[in-house]
C-alpha positions in Angstrom: 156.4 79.8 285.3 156.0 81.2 282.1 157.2 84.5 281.5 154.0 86.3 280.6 152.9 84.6 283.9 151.2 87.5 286.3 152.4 86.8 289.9 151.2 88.5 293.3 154.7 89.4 295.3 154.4 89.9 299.3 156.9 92.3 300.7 156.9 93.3 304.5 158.7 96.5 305.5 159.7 97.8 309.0 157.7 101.1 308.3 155.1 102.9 306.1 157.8 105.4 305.1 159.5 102.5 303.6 156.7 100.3 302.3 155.7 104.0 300.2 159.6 104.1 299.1 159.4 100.4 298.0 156.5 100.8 296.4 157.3 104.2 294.3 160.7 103.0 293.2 158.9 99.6 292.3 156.2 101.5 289.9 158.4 104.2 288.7 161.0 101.3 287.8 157.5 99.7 285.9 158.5 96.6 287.6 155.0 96.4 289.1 151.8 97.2 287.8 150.1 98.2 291.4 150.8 98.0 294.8 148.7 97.6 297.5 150.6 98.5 301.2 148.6 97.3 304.3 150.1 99.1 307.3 149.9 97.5 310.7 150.4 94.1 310.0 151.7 92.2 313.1 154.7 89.7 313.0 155.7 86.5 314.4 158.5 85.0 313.3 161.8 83.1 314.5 164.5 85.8 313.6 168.9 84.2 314.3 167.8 81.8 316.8 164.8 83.2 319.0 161.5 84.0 318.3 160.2 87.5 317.6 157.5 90.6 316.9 156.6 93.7 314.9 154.3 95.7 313.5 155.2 96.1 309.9 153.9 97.2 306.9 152.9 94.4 304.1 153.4 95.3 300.1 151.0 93.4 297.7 152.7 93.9 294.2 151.3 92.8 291.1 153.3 92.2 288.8 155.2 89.3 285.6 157.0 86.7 286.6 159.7 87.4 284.0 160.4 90.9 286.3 160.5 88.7 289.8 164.7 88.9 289.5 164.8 92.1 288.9 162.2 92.7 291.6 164.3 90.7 294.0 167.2 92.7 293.3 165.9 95.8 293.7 164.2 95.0 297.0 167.6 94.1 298.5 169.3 97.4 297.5 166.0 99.4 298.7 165.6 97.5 302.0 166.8 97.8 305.5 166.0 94.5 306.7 169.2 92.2 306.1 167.2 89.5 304.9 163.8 91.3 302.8 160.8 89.1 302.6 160.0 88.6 298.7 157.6 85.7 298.4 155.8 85.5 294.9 152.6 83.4 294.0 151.2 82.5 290.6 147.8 84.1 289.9 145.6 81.2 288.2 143.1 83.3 287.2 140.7 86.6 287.9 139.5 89.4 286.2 140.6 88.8 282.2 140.6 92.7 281.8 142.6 92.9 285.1 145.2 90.5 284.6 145.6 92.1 280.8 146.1 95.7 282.3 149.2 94.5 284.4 150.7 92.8 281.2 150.3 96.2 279.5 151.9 98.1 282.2 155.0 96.4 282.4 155.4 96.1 278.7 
């Protein structure tokens, strides 16, 4: 990925007092340009050998792909969970006047 590439980051969080701490040391850091944090997103995954639930809440950062390191770093020391979902995706296109306001805010 280029580095002036936007990306879309998912990040799920045990609760909404975490997912708001995530999120404010993530824009305060201007390491993302917005989050989004959808509470009461319900979980199924396979978690040391056996399957498993939750109700947790999910962080949709937008951000550069040239911060996703320092993104991922800064997740791990923030989070609780021992192994913190940090998925990023491209974003191929959208909004021109968008996707130049997030390159602005993280310049």
């Amino acid at each position: 990925m280029e580095s002036d590439q936007k990306v879309v980051i998912f990040i799920t969080t045990g609760t909404d007092e975490e997912a708001n701490r995530l999120a404010e040391a993530l824009l305060k850091q201007r390491r993302a340009a917005c989050v989004n944090i959808v509470p009461g997103v319900s979980s199924r995954f396979w978690w040391e050998g056996h399957l498993d639930s939750d109700q947790e809440s999910l962080l949709i950062v937008k951000a550069k792909a040239s911060l996703l390191d320092e993104i991922v770093a800064l997740v791990k020391e923030v989070h609780t969970y021992d192994v913190p979902e940090v998925i990023a995706l491209p974003i191929i296109g959208g909004n021109p006047d968008y996707l130049d306001w997030i390159g602005k805010e993280l310049q």
